[in-house]
C-alpha positions in Angstrom: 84.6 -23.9 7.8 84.4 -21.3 10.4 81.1 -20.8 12.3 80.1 -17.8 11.1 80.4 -18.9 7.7 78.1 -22.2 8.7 75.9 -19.5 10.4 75.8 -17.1 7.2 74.8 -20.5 5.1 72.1 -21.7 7.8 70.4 -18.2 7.5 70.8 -18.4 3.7 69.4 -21.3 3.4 66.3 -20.9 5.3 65.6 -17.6 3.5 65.6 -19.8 0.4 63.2 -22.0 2.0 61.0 -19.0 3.0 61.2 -17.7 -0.9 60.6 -21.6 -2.1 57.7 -21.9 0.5 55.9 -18.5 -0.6 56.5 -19.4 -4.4 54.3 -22.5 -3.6 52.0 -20.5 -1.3 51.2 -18.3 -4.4 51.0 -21.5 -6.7 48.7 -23.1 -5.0 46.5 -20.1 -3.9 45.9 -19.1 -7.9 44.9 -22.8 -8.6 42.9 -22.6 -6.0 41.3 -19.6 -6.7 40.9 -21.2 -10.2 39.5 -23.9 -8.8 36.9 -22.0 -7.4 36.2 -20.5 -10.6 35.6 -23.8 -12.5 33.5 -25.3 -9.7 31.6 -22.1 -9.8 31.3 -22.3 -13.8 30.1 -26.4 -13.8 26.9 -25.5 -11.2 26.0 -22.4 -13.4 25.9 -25.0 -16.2 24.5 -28.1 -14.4 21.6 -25.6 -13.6 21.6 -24.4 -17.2 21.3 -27.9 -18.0 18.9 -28.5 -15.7 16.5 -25.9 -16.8 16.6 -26.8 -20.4 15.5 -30.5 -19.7 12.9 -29.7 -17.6 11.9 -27.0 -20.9 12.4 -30.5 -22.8 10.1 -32.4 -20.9 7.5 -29.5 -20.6 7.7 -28.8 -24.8 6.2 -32.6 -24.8 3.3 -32.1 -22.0 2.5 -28.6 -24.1 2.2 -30.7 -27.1 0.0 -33.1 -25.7 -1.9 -30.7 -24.2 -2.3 -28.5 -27.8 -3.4 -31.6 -29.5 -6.1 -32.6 -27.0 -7.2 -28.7 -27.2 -7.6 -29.0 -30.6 -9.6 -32.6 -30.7 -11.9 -31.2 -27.7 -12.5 -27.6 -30.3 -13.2 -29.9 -32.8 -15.6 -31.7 -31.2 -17.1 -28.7 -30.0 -17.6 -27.6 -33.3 -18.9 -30.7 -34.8 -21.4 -30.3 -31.6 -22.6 -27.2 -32.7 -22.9 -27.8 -36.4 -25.3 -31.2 -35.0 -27.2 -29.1 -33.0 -27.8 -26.5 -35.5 -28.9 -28.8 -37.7 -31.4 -30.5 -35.4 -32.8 -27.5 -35.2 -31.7 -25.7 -31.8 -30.8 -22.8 -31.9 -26.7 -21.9 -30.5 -26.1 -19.5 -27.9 -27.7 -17.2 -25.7 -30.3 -18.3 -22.2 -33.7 -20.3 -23.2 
């Protein structure tokens, strides 16, 4: 083969390399970029996920806290109705 010719096929070849090399560059830069998508996607919904547990665990302390509300209303009433029928008068300064 004459050296020109070997020359000619060198150059060919690395422009083929160049072309494989910046197909990969692209490949890998949009899964990449995808990847940074997803990651960006999961901590939205980790935090998501976060907030609506800690909604969870605050539904039960609201709960509790309603039913004690109503207990200590009740016995307030229940106070009132005693009082008022020992014959003190409700409301109001002495």
């Amino acid at each position: 083969m004459p050296e020109e010719t070997l020359v000619q096929l060198w150059g060919l070849t690395l422009l083929l390399a160049l072309g494989v090399a910046g197909v990969v560059w692209a490949l890998l830069e949009s899964i990449r970029r995808r990847a940074q998508t997803i990651l960006t996607t999961v901590a939205r919904l980790w935090t998501v996920g976060q907030q609506v547990a800690n909604n969870t665990i605050q539904l039960g302390a609201l709960e509790y806290t309603n039913r004690l509300a109503a207990e200590i209303s009740a016995s307030g009433r229940r106070l009132v109705q005693a009082l008022g029928a020992a014959g003190v008068p409700s409301g109001g300064s002495p």
